[in-house]
N, C-alpha and C positions, 0 to 999 in steps of 0.2 A: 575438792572439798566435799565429805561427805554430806548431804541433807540431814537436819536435823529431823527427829523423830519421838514424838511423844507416848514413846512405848516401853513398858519394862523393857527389861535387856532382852530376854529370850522368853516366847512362851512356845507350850508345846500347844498344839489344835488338832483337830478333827474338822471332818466335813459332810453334811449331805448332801449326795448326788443333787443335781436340781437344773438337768439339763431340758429345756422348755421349746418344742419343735410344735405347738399345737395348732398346727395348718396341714389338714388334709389333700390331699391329691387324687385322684386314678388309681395313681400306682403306689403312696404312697399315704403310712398310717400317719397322724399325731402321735407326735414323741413327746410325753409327761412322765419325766421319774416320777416326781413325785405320789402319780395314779398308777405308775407302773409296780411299782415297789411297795405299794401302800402307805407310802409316809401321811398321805392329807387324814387317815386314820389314826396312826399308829408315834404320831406328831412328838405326844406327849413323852411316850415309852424312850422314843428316840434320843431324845432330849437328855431324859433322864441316864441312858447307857452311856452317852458322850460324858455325861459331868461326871460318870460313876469313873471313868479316866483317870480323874484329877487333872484334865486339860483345861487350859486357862483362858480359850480361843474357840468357839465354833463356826464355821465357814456356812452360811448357809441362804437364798435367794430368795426375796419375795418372788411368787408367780405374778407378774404385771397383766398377763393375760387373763387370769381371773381376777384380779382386783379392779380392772377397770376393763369390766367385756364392753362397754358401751365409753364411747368418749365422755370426759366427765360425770360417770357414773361410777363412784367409786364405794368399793364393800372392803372393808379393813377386820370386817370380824375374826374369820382364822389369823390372819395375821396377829391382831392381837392377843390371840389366847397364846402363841407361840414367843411371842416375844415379851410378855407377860409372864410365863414359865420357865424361859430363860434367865430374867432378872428373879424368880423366887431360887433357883439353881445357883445365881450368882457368876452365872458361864456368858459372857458377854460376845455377842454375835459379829462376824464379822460379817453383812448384809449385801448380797450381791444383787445387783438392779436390774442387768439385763445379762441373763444368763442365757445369750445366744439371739434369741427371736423377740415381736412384738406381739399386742394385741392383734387380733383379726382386723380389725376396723382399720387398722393401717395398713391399706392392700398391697402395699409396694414394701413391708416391711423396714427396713431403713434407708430403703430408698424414696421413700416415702416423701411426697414434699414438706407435710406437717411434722416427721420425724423428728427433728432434731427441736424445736418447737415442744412438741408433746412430752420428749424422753424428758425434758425437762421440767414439764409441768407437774410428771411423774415423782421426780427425783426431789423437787421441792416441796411435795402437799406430804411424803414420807418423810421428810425429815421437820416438817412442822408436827405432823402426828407423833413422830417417836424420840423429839429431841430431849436430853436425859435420860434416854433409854437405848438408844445405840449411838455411836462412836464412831466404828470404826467401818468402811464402806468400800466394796468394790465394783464401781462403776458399770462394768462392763469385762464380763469372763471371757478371757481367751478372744481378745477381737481380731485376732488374726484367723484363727482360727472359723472364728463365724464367715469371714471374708472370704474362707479357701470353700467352704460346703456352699455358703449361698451365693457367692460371685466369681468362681471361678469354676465349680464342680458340679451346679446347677441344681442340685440336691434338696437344697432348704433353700427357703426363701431370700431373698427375693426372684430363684430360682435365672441367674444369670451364667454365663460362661465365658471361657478364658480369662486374660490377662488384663482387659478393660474390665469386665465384670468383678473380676476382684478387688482393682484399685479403686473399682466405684464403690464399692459397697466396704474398702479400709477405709476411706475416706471421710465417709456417713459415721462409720465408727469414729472414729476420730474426731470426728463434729457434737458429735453426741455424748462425748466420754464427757470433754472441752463444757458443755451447756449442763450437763448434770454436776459435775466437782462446784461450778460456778454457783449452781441452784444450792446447794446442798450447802456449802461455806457462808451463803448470807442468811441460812438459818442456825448454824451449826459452823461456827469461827472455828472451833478447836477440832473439828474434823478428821479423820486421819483416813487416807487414802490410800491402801493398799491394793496393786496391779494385780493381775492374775495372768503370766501371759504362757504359751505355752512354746518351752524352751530345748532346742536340739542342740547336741554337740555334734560338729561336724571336721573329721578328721581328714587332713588332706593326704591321700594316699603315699606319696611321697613328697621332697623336699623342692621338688619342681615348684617355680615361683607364682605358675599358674594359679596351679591346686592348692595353694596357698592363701593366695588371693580370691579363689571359686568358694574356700571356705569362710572365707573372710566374709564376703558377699553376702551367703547365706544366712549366716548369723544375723548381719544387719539385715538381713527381711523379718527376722523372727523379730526382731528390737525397734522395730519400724513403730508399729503400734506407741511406745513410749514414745519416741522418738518427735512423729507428729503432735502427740498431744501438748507434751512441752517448747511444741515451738521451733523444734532446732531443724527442722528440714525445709532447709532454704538451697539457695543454687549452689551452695557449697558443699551439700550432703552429698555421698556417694550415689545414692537411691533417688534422688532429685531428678534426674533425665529420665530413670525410668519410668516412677509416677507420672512426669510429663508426657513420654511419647504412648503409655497405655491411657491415658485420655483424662488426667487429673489435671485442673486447672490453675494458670499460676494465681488467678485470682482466689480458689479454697486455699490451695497451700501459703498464699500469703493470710488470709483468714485466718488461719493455724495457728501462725506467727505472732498476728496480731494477739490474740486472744489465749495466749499461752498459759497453762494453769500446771500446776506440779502434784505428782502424783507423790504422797510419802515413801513410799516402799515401794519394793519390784518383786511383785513376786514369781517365782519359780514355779512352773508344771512340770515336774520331770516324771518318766515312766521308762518300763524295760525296750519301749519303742524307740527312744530319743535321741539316739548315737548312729551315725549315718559315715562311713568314708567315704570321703570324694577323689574321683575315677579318672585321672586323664583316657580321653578317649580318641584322643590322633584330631589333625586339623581344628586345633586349640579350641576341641570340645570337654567342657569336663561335665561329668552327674555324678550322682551320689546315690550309695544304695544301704540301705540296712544293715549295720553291724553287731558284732556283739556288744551285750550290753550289761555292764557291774552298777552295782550303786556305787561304789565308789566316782565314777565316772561325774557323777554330781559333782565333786570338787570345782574340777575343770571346766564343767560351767558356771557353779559360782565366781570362781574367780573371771573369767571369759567377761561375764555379763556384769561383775561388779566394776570391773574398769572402766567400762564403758558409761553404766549410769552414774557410777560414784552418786550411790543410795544405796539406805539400808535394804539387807536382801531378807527376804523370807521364803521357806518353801512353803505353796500353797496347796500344794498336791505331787503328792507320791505314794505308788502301792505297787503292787505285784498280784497278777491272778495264776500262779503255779499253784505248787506245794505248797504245805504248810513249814519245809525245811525252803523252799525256796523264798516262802514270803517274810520267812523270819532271816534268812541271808542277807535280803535285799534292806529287812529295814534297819541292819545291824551295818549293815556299808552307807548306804545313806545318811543315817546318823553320825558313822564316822567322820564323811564327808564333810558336815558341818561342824563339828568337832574340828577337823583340820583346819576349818579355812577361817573358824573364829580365833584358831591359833594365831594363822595367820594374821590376825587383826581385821578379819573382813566382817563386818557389820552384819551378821546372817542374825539375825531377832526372831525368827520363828521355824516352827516344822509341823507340818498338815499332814498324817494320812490321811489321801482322800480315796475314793467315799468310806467312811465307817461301817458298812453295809455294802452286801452285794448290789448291783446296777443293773440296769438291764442295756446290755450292746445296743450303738444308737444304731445298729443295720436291722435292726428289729421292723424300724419304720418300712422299709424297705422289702416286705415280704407277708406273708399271712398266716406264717406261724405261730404259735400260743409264747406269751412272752416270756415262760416257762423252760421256754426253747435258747434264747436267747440271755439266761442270767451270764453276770461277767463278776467273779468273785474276787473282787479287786478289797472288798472291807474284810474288818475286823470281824463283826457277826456275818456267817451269812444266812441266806433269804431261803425257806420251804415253802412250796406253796401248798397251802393245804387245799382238802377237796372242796369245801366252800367259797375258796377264791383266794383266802386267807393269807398273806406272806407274813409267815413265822420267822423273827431273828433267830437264830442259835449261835451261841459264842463259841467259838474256835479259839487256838488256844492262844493266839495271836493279841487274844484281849488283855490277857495278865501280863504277856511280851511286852506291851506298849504299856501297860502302867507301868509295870517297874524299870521304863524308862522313864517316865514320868517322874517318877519317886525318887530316881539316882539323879537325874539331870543331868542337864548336859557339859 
């Protein structure tokens, strides 16, 4: 049974970058698109090139790190002039909460003991300030993803390693998605909860029952994230022993259970990255290595990932950093894709390019190069830097592309 959903049928959106890394290292910088890019400037401008679309959706993060540098010290000023120009625009935000990292002051980042505690006290005082004014919420971006850099890859925070460090810190995710949706529904009943998770298609090399099953596997790690939050990873989940034997407790995961909350919609990350075949490799080992990658390819994870949640799907991010012929290919097959599969009857309600604007590569953090060095022209305008410091948008021609999809629909 599909989950119902309080959202027109289809809208198109947009996104800005708003990935939030700001804990320095030795080795390694704070990561703020938003200071990277210049949006905390250029806020207003931004805003207005997204509406000038005619998209009906903007994806966009508070910085929790600056709104609240000091525990219970909170400054909402930027915030509101932005969400304040969104509603004179009429382009209603799709507000992302924890877009990867925390404040400083939580020195264990989500592993934090107060974490799960705090993300909530976060998640509830923003939705008493903005209630009538935003809607629609996404918890927590790609928490799988945060899981893989900061608990398994040691990279960002909470800077852990291997296979325990990661399911400690999917965990925290998933404790913290679970306390935010709660906070945020007893201010704000009619809520609507869209996921962001970031989604691979993994093709099993051949018909061997293995690599079948190897892909099988895979995918359910990617859908883990949903998975916990709603409760359903109990001892009959496939992934159940694994979170047990890398050191997840049955007492969190019955926690889980207990306290299950439902996320509206699932959204979709796909990118020219996301297509992986899987390798039998002798002595019933299999991997998987980077494929080639169509938009079309989208389909097949839509459909892949809607059986499983049976929930409306939305892309929440898609782009391409080629050509200006490759990035008009790719959003001309991804569109298809979703075309196909609402043929199909599958419940796809939205489409994201994201970011609207070039980004700056998070390996930036990583090095001491000018950030200049590192742009990723994944948007619609991209980024100049002028010699003042300046990042100047320039439209590419990718902008009138995406309107008059806009205009034709889908």
């Amino acid at each position: 049974m599909t989950a119902r959903c309080k959202l027109e049928p289809f809208r198109w959106a947009g996104g800005i970058e708003c990935t939030f890394v700001p804990h320095g290292t030795g080795t390694r910088r704070p990561l703020d698109e938003y200071q990277l890019t210049g949006h905390y400037d250029a806020w207003k401008e931004d805003l207005d090139r997204a509406a000038s679309l005619g998209i009906k959706a903007l994806r966009w993060a508070v910085p929790w790190f600056k709104v609240e540098v000091a525990m219970d010290n909170f400054d909402w000023s930027w915030v509101d002039l932005v969400i304040d120009h969104a509603g004179k625009l009429k382009l209603p935000l799709i507000v992302d909460l924890m877009h990867y990292t925390t404040p400083l002051w939580l020195e264990h980042d989500v592993c934090d003991s107060r974490y799960v505690e705090r993300v909530a006290i976060f998640a509830r005082t923003l939705a008493l300030r903005y209630k009538g004014k935003v809607r629609h919420f996404t918890v927590h971006n790609e928490p799988m993803v945060g899981a893989d850099f900061g608990g398994r890859r040691g990279e960002w925070p909470p800077y852990l390693l291997g296979e325990q460090g990661y399911v400690k810190v999917l965990i925290q995710n998933a404790l913290g998605m679970q306390a935010s949706i709660r906070a945020i529904k007893n201010v704000i009943p009619q809520a609507v909860f869209v996921s962001a998770d970031s989604m691979r298609l993994y093709r099993p090399d051949t018909a061997d029952r293995g690599c079948v099953r190897a892909a099988k596997k895979l995918f359910l790690h990617h859908i883990l994230p949903w998975d916990l939050v709603r409760g359903a990873v109990n001892e009959n989940h496939p992934l159940y022993r694994y979170l047990i034997s890398n050191g997840a407790s049955e007492e969190a995961l019955l926690q889980l259970q207990r306290h299950a909350v439902r996320q509206h919609v699932f959204g979709i990350n796909f990118y020219p990255w996301s297509v992986f075949a899987v390798k039998y490799d002798g002595n019933r080992r299999y991997r998987y290595v980077e494929a080639e990658t169509h938009g079309r390819d989208l389909a097949d994870v839509i459909k892949q990932t809607h059986k499983h949640v049976q929930a409306p799907i939305w892309i929440t991010e898609t782009s391409h950093a080629g050509t200006t012929t490759e990035k008009m290919l790719w959003m001309s097959e991804t569109i298809d894709a979703v075309r196909v599969c609402r043929n199909a009857l599958i419940p796809v309600v939205g489409y994201t390019w994201f970011p609207l604007t070039t980004m700056v590569d998070w390996a930036y953090r990583n090095d001491n190069k000018p950030a200049t060095d590192w742009l990723l022209p994944l948007g619609l305008w991209d980024i100049h830097s002028q010699a003042d410091g300046t990042m100047t948008r320039v439209e590419t021609p990718l902008v009138e592309s995406y309107r008059d999809w806009v205009r034709r629909g889908i």
